[in-house]
PASEMAR-417533 format. One record per residue (C-alpha): x, y, z; residue in three letters; residue number from 1. Coordinates in steps of 0.5 Angstrom, whole numbers. Each point is the difference from the previous one (the first is absolute). Layout:
! PASEMAR-417533
SITE     px     py     pz  type  seq
SITE      X      Y      Z   ALA  NUM
...
//
This chain:
! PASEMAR-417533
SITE     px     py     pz  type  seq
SITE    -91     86    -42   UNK    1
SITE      8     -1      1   UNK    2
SITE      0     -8      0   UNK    3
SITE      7      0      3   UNK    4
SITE     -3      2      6   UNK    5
SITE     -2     -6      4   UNK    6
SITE     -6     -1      5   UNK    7
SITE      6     -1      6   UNK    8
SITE      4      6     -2   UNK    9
SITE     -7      5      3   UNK   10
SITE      2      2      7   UNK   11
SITE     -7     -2      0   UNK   12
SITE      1     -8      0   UNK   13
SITE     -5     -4      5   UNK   14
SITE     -1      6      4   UNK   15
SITE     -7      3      1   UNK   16
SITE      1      5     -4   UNK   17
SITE      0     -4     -6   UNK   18
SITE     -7      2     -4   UNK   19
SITE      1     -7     -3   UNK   20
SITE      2     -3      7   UNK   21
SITE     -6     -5     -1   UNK   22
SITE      3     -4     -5   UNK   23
SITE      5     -2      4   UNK   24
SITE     -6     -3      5   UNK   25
SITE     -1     -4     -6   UNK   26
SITE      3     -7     -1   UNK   27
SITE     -1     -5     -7   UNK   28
SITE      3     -7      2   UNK   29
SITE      3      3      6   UNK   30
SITE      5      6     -3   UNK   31
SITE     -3      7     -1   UNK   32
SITE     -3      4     -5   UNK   33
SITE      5      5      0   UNK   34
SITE      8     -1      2   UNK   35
SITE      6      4     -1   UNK   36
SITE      1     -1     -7   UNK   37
SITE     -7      3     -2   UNK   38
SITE      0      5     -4   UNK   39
SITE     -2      7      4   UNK   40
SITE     -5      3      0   UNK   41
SITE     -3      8     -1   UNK   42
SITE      1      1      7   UNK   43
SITE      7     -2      0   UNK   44
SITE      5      4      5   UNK   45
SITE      8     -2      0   UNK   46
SITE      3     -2      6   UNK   47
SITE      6      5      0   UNK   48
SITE      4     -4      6   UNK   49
SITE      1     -7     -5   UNK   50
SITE      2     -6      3   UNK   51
SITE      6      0      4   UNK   52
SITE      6     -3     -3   UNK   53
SITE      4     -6      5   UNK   54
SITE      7      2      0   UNK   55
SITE      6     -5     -2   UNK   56
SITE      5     -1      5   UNK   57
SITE      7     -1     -1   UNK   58
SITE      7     -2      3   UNK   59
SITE      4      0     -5   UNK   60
SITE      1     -1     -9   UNK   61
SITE      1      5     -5   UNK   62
SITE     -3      5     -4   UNK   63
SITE      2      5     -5   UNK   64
SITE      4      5      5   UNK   65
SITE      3     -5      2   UNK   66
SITE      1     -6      6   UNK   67
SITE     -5      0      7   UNK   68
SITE      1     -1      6   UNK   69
SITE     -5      1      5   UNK   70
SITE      2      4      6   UNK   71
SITE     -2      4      7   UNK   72
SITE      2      7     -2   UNK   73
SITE     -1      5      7   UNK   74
SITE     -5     -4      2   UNK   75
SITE     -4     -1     -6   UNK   76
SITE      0     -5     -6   UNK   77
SITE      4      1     -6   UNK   78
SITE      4     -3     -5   UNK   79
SITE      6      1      0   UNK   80
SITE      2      0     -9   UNK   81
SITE      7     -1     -2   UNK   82
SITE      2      3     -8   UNK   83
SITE      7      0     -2   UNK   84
SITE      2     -1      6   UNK   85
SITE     -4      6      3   UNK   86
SITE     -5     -1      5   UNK   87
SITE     -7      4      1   UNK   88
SITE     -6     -1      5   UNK   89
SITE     -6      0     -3   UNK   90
SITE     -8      0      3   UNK   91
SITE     -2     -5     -6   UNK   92
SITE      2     -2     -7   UNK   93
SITE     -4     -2     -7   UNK   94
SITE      2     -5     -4   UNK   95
SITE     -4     -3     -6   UNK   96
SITE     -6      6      3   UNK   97
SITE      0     -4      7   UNK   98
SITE      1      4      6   UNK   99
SITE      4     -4      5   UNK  100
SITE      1      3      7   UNK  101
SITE      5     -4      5   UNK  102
SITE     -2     -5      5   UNK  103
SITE      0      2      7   UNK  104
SITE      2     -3      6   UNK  105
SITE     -7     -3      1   UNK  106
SITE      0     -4     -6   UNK  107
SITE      8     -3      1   UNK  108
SITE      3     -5      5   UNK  109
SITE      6      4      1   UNK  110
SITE      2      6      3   UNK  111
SITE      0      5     -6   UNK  112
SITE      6      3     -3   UNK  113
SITE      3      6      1   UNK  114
SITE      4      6     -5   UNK  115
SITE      7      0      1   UNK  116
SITE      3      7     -2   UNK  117
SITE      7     -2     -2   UNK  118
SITE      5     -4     -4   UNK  119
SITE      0     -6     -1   UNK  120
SITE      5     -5      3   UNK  121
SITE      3     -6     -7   UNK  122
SITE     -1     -7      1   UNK  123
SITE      6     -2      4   UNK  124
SITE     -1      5      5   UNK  125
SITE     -8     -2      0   UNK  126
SITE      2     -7      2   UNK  127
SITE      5      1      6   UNK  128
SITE     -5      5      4   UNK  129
SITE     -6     -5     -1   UNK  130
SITE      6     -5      4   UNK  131
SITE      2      6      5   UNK  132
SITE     -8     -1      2   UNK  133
SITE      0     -8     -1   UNK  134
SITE      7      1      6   UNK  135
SITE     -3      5      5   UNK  136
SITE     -6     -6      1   UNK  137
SITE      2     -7     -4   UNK  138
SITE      5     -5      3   UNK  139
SITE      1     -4     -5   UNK  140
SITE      5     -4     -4   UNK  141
SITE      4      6     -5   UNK  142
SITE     -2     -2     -6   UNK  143
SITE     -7     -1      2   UNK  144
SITE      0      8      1   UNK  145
SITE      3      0     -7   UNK  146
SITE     -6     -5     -3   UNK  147
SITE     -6      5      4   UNK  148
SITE      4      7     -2   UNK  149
SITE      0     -4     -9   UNK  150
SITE     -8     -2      2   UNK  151
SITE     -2      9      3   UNK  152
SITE      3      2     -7   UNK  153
SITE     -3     -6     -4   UNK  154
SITE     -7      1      3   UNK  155
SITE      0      7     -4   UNK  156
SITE      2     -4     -7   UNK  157
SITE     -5     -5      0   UNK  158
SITE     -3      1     -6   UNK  159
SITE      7     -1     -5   UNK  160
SITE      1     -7      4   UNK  161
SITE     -4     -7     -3   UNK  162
SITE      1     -2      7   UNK  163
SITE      1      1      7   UNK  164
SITE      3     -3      6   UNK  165
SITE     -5      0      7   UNK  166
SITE      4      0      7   UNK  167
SITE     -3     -4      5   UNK  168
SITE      3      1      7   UNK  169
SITE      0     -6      5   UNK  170
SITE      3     -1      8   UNK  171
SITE     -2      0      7   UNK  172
SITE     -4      6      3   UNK  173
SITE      3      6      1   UNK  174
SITE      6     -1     -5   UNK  175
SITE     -2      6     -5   UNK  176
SITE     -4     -3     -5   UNK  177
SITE     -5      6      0   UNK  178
SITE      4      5      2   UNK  179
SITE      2     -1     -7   UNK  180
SITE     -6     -1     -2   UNK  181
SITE     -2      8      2   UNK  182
SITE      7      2     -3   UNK  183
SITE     -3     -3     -7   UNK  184
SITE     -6      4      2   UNK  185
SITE      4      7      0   UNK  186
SITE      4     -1     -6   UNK  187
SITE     -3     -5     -5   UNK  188
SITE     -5      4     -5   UNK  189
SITE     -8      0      1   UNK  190
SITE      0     -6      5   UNK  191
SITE     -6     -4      3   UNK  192
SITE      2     -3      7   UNK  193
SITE     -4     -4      5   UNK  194
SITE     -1     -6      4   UNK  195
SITE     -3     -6     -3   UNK  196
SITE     -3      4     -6   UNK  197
SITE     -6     -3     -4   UNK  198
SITE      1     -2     -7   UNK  199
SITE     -6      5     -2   UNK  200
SITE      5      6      3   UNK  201
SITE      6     -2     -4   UNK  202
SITE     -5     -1     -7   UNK  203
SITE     -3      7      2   UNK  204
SITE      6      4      2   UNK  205
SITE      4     -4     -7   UNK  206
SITE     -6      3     -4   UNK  207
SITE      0      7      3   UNK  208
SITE      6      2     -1   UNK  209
SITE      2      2     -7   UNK  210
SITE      8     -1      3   UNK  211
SITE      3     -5      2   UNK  212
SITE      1     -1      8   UNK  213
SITE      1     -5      5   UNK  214
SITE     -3     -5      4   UNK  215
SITE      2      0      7   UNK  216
SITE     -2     -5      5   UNK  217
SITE      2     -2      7   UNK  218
SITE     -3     -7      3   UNK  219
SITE     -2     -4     -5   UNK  220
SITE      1     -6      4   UNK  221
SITE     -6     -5     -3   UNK  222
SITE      1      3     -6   UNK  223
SITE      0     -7     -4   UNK  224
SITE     -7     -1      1   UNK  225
SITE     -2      6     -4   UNK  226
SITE      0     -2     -7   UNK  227
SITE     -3      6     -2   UNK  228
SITE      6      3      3   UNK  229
SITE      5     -5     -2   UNK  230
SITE     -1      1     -7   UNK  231
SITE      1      8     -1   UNK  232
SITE      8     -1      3   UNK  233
SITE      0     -7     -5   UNK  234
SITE     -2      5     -6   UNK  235
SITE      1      6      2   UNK  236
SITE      8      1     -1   UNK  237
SITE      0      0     -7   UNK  238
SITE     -2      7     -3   UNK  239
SITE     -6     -1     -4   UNK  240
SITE     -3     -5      5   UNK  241
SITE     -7      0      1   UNK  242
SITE     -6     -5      4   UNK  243
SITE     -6     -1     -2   UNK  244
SITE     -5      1      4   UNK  245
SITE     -8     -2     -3   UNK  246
SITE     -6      6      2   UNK  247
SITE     -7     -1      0   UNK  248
SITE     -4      6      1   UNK  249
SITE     -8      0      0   UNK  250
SITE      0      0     -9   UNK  251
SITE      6     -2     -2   UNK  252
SITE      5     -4      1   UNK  253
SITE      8      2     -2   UNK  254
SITE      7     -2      2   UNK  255
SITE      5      5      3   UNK  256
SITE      7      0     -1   UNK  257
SITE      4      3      6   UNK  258
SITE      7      2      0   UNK  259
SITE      5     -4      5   UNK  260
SITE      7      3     -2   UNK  261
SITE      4      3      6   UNK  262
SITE      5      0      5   UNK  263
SITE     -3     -3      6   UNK  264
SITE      4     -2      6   UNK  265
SITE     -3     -4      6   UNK  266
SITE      2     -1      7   UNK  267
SITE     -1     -6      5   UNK  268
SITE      3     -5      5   UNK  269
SITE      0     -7     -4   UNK  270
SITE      1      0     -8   UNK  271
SITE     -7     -3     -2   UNK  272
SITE      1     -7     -5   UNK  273
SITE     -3      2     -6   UNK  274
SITE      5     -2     -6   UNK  275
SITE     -1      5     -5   UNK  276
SITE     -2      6      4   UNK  277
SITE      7     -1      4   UNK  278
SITE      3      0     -7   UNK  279
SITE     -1      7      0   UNK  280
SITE      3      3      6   UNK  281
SITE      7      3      3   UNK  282
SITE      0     -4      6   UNK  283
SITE      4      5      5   UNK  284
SITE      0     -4      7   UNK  285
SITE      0      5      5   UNK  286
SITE      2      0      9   UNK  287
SITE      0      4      5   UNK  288
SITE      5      5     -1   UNK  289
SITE      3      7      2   UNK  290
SITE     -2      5     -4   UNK  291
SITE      3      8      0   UNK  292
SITE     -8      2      2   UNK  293
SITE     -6     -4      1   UNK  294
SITE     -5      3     -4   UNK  295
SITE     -4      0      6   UNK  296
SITE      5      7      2   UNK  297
SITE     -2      2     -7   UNK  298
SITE      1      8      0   UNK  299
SITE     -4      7     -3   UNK  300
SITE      7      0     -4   UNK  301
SITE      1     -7     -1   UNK  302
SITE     -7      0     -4   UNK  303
SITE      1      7     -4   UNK  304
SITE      6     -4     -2   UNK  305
SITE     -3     -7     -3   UNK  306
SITE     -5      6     -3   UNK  307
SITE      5      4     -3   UNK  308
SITE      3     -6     -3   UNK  309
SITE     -7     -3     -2   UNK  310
SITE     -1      7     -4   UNK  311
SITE      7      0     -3   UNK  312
SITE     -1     -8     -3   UNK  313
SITE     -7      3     -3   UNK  314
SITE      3      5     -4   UNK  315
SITE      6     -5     -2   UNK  316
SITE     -5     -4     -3   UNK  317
SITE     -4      5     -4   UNK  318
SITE      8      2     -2   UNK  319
SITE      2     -7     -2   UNK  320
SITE     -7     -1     -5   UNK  321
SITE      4      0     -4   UNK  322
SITE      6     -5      2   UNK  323
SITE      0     -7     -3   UNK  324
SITE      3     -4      4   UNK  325
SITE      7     -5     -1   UNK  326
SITE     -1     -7     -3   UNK  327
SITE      5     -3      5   UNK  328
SITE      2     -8     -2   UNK  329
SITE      0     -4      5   UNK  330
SITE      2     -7      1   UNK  331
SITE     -6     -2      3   UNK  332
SITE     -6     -3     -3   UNK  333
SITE     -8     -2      2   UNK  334
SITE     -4      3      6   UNK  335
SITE      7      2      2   UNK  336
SITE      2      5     -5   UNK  337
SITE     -8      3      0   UNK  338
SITE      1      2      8   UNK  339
SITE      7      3      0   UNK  340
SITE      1      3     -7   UNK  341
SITE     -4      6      2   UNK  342
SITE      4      2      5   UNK  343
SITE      6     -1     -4   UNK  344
SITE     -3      4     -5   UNK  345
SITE     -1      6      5   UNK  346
SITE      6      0      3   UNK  347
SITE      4     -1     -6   UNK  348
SITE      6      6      0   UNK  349
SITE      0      1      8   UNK  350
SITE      5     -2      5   UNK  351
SITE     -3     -5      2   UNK  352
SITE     -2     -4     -6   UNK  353
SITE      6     -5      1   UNK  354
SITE     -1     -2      7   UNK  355
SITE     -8     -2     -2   UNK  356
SITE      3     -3     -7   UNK  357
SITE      4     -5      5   UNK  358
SITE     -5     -1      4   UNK  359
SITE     -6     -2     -6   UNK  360
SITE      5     -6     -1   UNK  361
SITE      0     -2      7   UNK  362
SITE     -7      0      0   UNK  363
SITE      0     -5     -6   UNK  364
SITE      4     -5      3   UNK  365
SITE     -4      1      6   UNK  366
SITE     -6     -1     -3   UNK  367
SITE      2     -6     -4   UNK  368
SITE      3     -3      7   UNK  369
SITE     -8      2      3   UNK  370
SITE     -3     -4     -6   UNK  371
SITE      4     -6      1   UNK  372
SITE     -3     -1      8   UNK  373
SITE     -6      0     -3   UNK  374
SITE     -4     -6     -1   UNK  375
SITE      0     -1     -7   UNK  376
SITE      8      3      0   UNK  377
SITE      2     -7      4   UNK  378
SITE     -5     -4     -5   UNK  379
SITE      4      3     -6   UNK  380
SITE      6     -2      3   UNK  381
SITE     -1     -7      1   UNK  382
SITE     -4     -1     -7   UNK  383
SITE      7      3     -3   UNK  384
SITE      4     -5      5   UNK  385
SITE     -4     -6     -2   UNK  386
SITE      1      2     -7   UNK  387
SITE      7      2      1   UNK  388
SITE      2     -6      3   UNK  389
SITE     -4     -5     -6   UNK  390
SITE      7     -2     -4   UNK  391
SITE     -5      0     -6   UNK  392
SITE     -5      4     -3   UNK  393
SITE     -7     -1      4   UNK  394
SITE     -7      4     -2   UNK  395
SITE     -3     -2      7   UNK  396
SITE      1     -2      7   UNK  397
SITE     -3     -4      5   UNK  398
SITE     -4      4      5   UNK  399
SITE      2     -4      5   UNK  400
SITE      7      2     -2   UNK  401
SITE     -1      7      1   UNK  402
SITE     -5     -1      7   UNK  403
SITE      6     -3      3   UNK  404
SITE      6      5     -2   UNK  405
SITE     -5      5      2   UNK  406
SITE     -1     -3      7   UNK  407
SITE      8      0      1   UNK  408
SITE      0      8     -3   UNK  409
SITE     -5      2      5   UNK  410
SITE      3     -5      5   UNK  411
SITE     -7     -2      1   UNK  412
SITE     -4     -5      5   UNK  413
SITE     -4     -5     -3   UNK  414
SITE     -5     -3      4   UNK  415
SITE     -1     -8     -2   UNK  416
SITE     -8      1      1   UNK  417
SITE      1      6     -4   UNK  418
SITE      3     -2     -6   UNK  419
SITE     -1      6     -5   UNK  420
SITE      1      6      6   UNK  421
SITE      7      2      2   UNK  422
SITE      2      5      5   UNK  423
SITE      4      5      0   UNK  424
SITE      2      6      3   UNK  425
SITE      0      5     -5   UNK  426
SITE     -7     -1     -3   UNK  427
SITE     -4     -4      5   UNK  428
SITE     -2     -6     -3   UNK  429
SITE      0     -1     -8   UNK  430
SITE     -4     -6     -4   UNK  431
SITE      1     -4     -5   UNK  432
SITE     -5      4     -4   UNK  433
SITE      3      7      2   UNK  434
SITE      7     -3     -3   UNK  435
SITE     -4     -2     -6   UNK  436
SITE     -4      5     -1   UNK  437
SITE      7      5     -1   UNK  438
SITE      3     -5     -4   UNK  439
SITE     -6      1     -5   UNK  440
SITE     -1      9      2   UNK  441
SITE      7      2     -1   UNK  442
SITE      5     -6     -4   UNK  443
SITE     -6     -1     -4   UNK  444
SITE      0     -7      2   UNK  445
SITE     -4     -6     -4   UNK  446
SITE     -3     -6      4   UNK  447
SITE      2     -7     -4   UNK  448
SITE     -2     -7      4   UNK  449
SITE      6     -5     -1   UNK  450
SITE      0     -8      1   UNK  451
SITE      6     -2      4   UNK  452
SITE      2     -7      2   UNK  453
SITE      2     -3      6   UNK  454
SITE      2     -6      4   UNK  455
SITE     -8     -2      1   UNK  456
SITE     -2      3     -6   UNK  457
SITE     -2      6     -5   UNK  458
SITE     -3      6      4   UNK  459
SITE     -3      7     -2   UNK  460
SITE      4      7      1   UNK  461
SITE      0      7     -1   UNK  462
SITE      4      5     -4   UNK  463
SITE      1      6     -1   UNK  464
SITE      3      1     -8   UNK  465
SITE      3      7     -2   UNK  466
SITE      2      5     -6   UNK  467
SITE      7      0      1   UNK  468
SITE      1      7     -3   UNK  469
SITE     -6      2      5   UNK  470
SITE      4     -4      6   UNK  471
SITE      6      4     -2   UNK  472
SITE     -3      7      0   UNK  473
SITE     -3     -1      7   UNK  474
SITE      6     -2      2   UNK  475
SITE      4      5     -2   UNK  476
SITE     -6      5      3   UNK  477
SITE      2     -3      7   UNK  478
SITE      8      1     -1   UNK  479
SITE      0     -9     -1   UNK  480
SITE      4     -2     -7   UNK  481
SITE     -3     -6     -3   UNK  482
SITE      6     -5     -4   UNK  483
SITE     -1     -1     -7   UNK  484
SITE      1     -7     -2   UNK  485
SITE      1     -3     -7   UNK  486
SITE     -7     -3     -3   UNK  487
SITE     -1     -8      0   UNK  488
SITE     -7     -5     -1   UNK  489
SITE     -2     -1      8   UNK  490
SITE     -4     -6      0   UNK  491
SITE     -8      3      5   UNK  492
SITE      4     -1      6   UNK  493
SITE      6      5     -2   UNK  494
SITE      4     -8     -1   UNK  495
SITE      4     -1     -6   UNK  496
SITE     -2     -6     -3   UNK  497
SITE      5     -5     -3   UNK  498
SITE      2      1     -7   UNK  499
SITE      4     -6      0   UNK  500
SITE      0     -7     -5   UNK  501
SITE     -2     -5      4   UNK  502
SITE      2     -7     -4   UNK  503
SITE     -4     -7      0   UNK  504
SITE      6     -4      3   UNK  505
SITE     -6     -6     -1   UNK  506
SITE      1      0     -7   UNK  507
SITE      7      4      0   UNK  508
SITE     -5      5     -5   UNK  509
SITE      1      8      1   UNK  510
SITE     -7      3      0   UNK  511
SITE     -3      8      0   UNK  512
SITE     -2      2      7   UNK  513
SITE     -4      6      0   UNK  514
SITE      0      4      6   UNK  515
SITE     -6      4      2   UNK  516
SITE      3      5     -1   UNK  517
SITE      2     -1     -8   UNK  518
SITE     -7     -4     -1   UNK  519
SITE     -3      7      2   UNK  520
SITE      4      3     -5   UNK  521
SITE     -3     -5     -6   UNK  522
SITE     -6      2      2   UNK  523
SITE     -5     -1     -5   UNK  524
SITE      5     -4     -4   UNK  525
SITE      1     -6      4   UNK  526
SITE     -2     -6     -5   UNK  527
SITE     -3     -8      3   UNK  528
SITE      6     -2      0   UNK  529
SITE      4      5      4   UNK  530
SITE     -6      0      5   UNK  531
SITE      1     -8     -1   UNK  532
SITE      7      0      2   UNK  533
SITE      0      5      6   UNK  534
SITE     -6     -3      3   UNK  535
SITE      4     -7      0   UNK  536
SITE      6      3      2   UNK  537
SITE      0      5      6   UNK  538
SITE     -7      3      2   UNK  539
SITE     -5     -2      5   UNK  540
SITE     -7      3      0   UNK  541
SITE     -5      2      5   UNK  542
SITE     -7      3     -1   UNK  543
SITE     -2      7      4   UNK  544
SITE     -5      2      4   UNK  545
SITE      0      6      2   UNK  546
SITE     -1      6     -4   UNK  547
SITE      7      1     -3   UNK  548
SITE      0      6     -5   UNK  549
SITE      8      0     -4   UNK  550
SITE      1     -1     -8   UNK  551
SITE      1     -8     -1   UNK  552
SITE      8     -1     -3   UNK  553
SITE     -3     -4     -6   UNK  554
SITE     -4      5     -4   UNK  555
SITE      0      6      4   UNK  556
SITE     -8      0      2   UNK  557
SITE     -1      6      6   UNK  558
SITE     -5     -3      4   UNK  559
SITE     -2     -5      5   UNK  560
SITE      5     -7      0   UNK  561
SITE     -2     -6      3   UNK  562
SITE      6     -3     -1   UNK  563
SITE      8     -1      2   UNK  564
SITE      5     -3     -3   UNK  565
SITE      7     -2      5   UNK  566
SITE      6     -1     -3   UNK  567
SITE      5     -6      5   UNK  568
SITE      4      7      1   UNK  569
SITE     -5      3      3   UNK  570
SITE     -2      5     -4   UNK  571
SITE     -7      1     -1   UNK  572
SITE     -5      4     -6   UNK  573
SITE     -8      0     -1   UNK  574
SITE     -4     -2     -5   UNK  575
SITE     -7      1     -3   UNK  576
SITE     -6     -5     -1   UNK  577
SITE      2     -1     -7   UNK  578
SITE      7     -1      0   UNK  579
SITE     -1     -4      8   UNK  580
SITE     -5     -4     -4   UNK  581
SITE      6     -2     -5   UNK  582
SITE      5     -3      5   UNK  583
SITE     -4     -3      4   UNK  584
SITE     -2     -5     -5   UNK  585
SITE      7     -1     -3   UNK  586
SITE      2     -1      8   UNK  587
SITE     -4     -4      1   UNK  588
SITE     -5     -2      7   UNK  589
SITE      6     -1      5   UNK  590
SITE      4      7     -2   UNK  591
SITE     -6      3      2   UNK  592
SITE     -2      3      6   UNK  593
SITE     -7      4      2   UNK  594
SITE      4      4      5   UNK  595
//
């Protein structure tokens, strides 16, 4: 008996037929005596038809005889294969001893493409029949026709860049936003379009195609509360960009990555407020305009044209694998060189390189004027102000210092009974809290608690500290230059202590005074006598109640203090239990004060 032959290859499997059909009425443990993988037995009869092979379908890649791209050729689907610059139809193609076949139009969501049965135009004359089509139907600001006519031919390039820009389209209704948007759809390469599109879409379609398409998606308005959505745009500008996703099927648990790197262009009447998500995107603002044709009065010959032009750009794709594009040296920097350093890549060499070249620049000061409107733009100016203005060095500020500044910044309203809400017209109402907590997100701000004296006594204020090089670096990203000033020894308020001689006119004999600031220099060294002298001569002392937490001037201790010591001057320092405990007893009960 042949024991390569197995009981589910008889074309008598499970069947009546099958002398041995009584074995598989049979159950052990729940499981029948004889499966598929049983050897056969004497009555074995091969099954002739074998199993059915499931076919590959594919839209575009890369095999031996060369690039593919799938195509409708005479009605029917075929690859359309390019090899040393000829091109040949094929029904199929094997690559490793797999047979691929081409996706019909019922496996895409877009119209398929076509054969073009002529030469190819070069890049130059590429780019200025896409914009012939961008005029006929788009009235824009010309060097918005520049900007779309660079993303058609970068759509067909994407696997070079590391990153791409998005395009989002905003106005009033009837300004032309999704007639762009059906250009895009003609032009660009294997794009998905569609109305508020579900992320499981957008994961789906990324992980079908084996290209690099488009997204395209008009009336996103409320997209701010899809989160699912919100992070595929946030991850998926940067090639190699991925979203895990966790599956659980009945046995198994696994994650999945799916791909998110694309061109997507979005359409609505508002620009949504999501910081990273707007960071993103071209903004093209759009009104009602008069175009040559509305794409309503689209004709028969109008579409054979976007076709033939469609057709035309996917040959130069195929013909142009090869291309590496230019390393363009910008002047630009970040997030900003990230959206608009493809598009110059692409068009680099054409007529139209310097115009768009110009207007990158533009849109750095632009962008830099839009990041100083922002709510942390006005709350680094006047950090920077506060610290500008200082004539000394200072490592922190009083927060009541910057809340005032802010208010007059903002011109805000402040209400007697709401003290810690101001109203403004730009951004509604901001609270103290709000305003805090951007000092400590984006300037990386330390809150420290300061004593301050006042008429009636000592009182408790907040402060925020900061890493000057820090500071300086997140000014300098908000277009605010912060003065270097030469370093002194800034007493905890930021106030320079005396380092005067003081003499005992009572005796006409000239003692050492020590200053806070030079005892915190003798740190562990300060002997009985010297804290002997200091203490008869200029301190006063007052015990703490509050949880203070800062290094003690005496022997440097980082901790908890519990007391302060007060120089006539004004100038004050911390001490800790020991050191406290030890001026208290040279100072005697009346020096001392519990605060």
């Amino acid at each position: 008996m042949d024991e390569t032959r197995k009981c589910g290859d008889c074309k008598l499997f499970k069947t009546d037929d099958c002398l041995e059909i009584s074995h598989f009425r049979e159950y052990v443990d729940g499981l029948p005596l004889m499966d598929a993988e049983c050897v056969a037995c004497g009555e074995f009869q091969p099954n002739v038809k074998g199993k059915k092979q499931k076919k590959i379908l594919k839209d575009s890649g890369l095999s031996i005889n060369g690039c593919f791209e799938a195509i409708y050729h005479r009605g029917e689907p075929r690859f359309l294969v390019e090899n040393g610059k000829l091109f040949s139809i094929v029904e199929s193609l094997t690559v490793n001893e797999e047979e691929f076949t081409p996706k019909d139009v019922a496996h895409v969501p877009y119209e398929p493409y076509s054969f073009y049965d002529g030469a190819v135009p070069n890049r130059e004359d590429l780019f200025w029949m896409v914009q012939h089509e961008i005029d006929i139907f788009v009235d824009v600001e010309p060097v918005w026709k520049d900007v779309l006519s660079g993303i058609v031919l970068l759509s067909y390039q994407q696997e070079k860049l590391q990153s791409v820009p998005y395009l989002f389209l905003y106005g009033d209704n009837e300004s032309g936003k999704s007639t762009i948007l059906q250009l895009l759809k003609f032009l660009c390469y294997r794009p998905m379009y569609g109305v508020t599109i579900p992320a499981a879409d957008i994961y789906g379609y990324l992980e079908d195609t084996d290209g690099i398409g488009c997204i395209l998606e008009d009336e996103v308005q409320g997209i701010h509360k899809d989160n699912d959505k919100i992070k595929i745009f946030k991850a998926g500008y940067k090639q190699g960009a991925v979203v895990p996703r966790t599956l659980i099927t009945q046995h198994d648990r696994k994650i999945k990555y799916y791909r998110t790197f694309c061109f997507k262009a979005c359409a609505s009447e508002q620009i949504p407020k999501v910081k990273g998500f707007n960071e993103r995107f071209l903004f093209i603002p759009m009104v009602e305009g008069f175009p040559e044709k509305e794409w309503s009065d689209v004709t028969k010959e109008d579409l054979k044209r976007l076709h033939d032009l469609r057709n035309m750009l996917l040959k130069w794709r195929m013909l142009s694998r090869e291309w590496e594009l230019p390393n363009v040296e910008l002047n630009i920097k970040g997030r900003l060189k990230e959206l608009w350093k493809p598009l110059l890549q692409i068009t680099h060499g054409l007529t139209v390189y310097e115009n768009l070249f110009k207007f990158v620049g533009d849109q750095k000061k632009e962008r830099l004027s839009a990041k100083q409107e922002t709510l942390e733009g006005h709350i680094v100016k006047v950090v920077t102000e506060l610290f500008n203005k200082s004539k000394e060095p200072i490592e922190s500020v009083l927060f009541s210092n910057i809340w005032t500044d802010l208010v007059l910044d903002l011109d805000g309203k402040v209400d007697d009974k709401k003290p810690n809400v101001m109203d403004t017209s730009e951004f509604g109402y901001v609270t103290k809290n709000k305003v805090g907590y951007r000092l400590r997100e984006v300037l990386s701000g330390k809150t420290k608690v300061l004593r301050e004296k006042l008429d009636y006594g000592w009182v408790s204020t907040r402060a925020y500290a900061f890493d000057f090089e820090k500071l300086q670096r997140v000014a300098k990203k908000y277009g605010y230059e912060l003065v270097t000033k030469l370093s002194t020894l800034p007493s905890s308020e930021g106030v320079k202590a005396s380092e005067r001689m003081e003499k005992n006119h009572d005796n006409n004999v000239e003692n050492t005074v020590y200053t806070l600031q030079e005892l915190n220099k003798l740190g562990n060294s300060v002997t009985n006598f010297e804290l002997e002298n200091i203490s008869l001569k200029v301190l006063k002392l007052e015990r703490l109640h509050d949880n203070w937490h800062d290094n003690c001037i005496v022997c440097g201790f980082h901790g908890r203090m519990n007391w302060q010591v007060t120089q006539p001057d004004g100038s004050w320092g911390l001490l800790c239990s020991g050191c406290g405990q030890k001026f208290s007893e040279m100072l005697g009960s009346e020096a001392v004060s519990n605060g």
